[in-house]
C-alpha positions in Angstrom: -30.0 -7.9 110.9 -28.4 -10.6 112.9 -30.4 -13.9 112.1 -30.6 -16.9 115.0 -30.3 -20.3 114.2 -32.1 -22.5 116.0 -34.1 -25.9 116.2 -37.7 -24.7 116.4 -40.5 -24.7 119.0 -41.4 -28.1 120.8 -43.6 -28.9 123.7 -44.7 -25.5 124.4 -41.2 -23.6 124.8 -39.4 -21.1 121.9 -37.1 -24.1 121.1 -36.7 -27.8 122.2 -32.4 -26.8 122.9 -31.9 -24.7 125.8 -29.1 -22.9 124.5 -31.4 -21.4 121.7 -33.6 -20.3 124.0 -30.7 -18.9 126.2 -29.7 -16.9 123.1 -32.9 -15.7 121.9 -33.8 -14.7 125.1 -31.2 -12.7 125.7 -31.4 -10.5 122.8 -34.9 -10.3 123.8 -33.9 -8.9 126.7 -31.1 -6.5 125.2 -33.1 -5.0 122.4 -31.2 -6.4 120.3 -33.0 -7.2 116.6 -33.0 -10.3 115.4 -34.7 -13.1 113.2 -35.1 -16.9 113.0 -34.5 -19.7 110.7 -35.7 -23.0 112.3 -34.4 -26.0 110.5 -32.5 -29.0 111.6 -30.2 -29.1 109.0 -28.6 -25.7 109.5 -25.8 -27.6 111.7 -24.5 -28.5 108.5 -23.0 -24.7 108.0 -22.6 -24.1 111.8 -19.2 -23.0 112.7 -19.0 -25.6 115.7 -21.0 -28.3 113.7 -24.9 -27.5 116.5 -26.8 -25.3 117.2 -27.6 -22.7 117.9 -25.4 -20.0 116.0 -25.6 -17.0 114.6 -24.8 -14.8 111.8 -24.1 -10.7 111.9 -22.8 -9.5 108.0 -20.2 -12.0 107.1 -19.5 -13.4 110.7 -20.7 -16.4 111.9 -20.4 -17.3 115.7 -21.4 -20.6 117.5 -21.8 -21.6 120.7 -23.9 -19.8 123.1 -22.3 -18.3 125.6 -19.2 -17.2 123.1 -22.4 -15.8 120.9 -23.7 -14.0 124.4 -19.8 -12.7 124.9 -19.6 -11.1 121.4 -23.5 -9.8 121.4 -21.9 -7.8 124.9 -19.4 -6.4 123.1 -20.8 -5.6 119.6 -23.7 -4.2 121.0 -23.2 -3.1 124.2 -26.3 -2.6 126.8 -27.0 -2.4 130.4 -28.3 -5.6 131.3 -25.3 -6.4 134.0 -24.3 -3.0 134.7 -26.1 -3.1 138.0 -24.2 -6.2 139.3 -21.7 -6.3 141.9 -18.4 -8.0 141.1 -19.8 -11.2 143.8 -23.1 -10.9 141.8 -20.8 -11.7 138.5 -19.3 -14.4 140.4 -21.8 -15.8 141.7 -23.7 -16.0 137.9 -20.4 -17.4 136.5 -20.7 -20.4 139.1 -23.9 -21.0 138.7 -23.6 -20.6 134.3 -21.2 -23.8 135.0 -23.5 -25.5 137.2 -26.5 -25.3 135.0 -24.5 -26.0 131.4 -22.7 -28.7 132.6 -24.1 -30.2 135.6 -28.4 -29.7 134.7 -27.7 -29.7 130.9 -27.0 -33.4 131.0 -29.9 -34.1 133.4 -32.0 -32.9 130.7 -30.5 -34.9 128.1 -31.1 -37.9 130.4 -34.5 -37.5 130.8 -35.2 -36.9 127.6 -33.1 -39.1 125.6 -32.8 -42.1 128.2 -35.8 -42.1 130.4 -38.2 -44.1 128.6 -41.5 -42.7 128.5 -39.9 -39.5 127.6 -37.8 -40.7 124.8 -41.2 -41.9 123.7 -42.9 -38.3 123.3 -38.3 -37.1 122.1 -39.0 -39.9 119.4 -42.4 -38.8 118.4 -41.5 -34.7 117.9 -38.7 -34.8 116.2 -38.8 -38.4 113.8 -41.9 -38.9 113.0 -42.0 -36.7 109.7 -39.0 -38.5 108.8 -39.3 -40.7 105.7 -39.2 -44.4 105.5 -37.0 -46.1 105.9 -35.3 -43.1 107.9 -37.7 -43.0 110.8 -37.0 -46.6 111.3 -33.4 -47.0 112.0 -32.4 -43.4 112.5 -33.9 -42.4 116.4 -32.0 -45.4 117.7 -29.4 -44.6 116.5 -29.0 -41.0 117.8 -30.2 -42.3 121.0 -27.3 -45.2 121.2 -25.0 -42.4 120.1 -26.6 -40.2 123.1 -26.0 -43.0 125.4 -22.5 -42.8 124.8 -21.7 -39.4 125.5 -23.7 -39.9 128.0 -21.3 -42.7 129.8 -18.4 -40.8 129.0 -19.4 -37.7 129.9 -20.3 -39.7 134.1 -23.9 -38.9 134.7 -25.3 -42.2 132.2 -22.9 -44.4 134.8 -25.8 -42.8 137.4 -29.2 -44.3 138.0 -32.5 -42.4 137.5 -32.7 -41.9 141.5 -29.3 -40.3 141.7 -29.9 -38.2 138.6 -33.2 -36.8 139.7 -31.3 -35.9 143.4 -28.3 -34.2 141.6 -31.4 -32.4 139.3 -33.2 -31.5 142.8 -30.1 -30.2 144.5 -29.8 -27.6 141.6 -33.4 -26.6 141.7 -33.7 -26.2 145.0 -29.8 -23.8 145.2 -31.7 -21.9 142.6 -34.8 -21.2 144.1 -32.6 -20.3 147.5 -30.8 -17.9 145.1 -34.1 -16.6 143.3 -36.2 -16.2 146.8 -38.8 -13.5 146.6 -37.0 -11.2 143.4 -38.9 -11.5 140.6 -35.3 -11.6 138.7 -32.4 -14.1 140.1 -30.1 -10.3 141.1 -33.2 -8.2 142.3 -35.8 -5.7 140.1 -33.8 -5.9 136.9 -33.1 -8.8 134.7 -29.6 -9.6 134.0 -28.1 -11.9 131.2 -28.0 -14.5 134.0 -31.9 -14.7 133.7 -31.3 -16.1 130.1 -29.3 -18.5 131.6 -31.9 -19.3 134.3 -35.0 -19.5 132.0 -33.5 -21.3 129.5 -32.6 -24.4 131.5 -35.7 -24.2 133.9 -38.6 -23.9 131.2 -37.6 -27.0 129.7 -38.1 -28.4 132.8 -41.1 -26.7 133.9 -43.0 -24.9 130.9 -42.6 -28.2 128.7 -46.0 -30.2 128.0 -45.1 -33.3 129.2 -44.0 -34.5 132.8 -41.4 -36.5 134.1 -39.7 -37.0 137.4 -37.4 -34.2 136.8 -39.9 -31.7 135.8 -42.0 -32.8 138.6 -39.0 -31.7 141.0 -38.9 -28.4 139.5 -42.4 -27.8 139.4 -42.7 -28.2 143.0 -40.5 -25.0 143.6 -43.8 -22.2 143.7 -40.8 -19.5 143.4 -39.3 -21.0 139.9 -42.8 -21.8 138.3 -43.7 -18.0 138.7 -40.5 -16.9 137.6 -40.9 -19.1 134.2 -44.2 -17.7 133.6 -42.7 -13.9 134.5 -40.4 -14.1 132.2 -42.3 -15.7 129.3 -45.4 -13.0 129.6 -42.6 -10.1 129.5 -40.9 -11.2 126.4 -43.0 -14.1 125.1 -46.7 -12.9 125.0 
């Protein structure tokens, strides 16, 4: 049985990274059999050194969307086959958008925003052992920081960051309208995309000006909760 890799649950979602729950969620929705081994330290024998990965027999495969791209192929199902070539296009572009453009609005908030690095801090370091819990968070968050300035959006101010946020919440729930999945009746992998990225933003326990944003889109809020009493209850 394939076995998923992951972080674990935090504040109320399947797991605190977005591309676990993109994964799992996506086998969920595939009927594809899996299981899941929760622990931190498992990055140590991932093949592209974070998680999530995964493991089927002897091969290992990191990365989510590559892991998505060989789980279409090893085990074929119909979850796109009702998609028109500009509805494949149009979830390509918007893949992109939300793993490179929203991602790193999420790590701001969490990781830079204050208050919220406060609760960050608190779920994931506070089991740690002296005199690890000490020195360790800030550290991760200084390294954070720095991707974060090279990467562009920690060169931005919280304002900016919260409009670029917006201006993807708002194309998506355009996109979403009235379907109750983002390409009509039927869920495609897209939705995994989709849901990943927005529960972190709206299922999550604890608010911030980002999740405030996406919470105010009535549209996305039902959607989250759709798709979490179909394949989470």
């Amino acid at each position: 049985m394939i076995k998923l890799y992951g972080f674990g649950k935090r504040f109320g979602v399947i797991d605190g990274s977005p591309f676990v729950v993109k994964v799992d969620l996506y086998m969920r929705m595939a009927g594809i059999e899996f299981e899941v081994e929760n622990d931190f330290n498992n990055i140590k024998k991932s093949p592209k050194g974070k998680l999530p990965f995964i493991e089927d027999g002897s091969k290992k495969i990191g990365d989510s969307s590559q892991i998505i791209k060989y789980l279409s192929e090893a085990y074929p199902n119909e979850l796109d086959s009702n998609l028109t070539p500009e509805q494949t296009a149009q979830a390509t572009i918007a893949t992109h958008c939300i793993d490179e453009s929203l991602y790193w609005c999420l790590v701001y908030s969490r990781w830079v925003h204050e208050p919220t690095w406060q609760i960050i801090k608190e779920s994931f370091f506070s089991k740690l052992p002296i005199p690890l819990k000490w020195f360790l968070p800030g550290t991760i968050q200084k390294d954070v920081k720095k991707t974060l300035h090279r990467q562009g959006y920690g060169r931005h101010t919280l304002e900016e960051l919260i409009a670029k946020a917006d201006d993807i919440f708002s194309s998506l729930s355009a996109m979403l309208a009235d379907n109750p999945y983002f390409f009509g009746e039927k869920p495609s992998s897209f939705d995994a995309v989709a849901y990943s990225i927005l529960c972190e933003f709206i299922t999550v326990s604890y608010d911030t000006p980002f999740n405030d944003k996406a919470r105010g889109y009535e549209n996305l809020v039902a959607y989250c909760q759709r798709i979490e009493s179909e394949y989470y209850n």
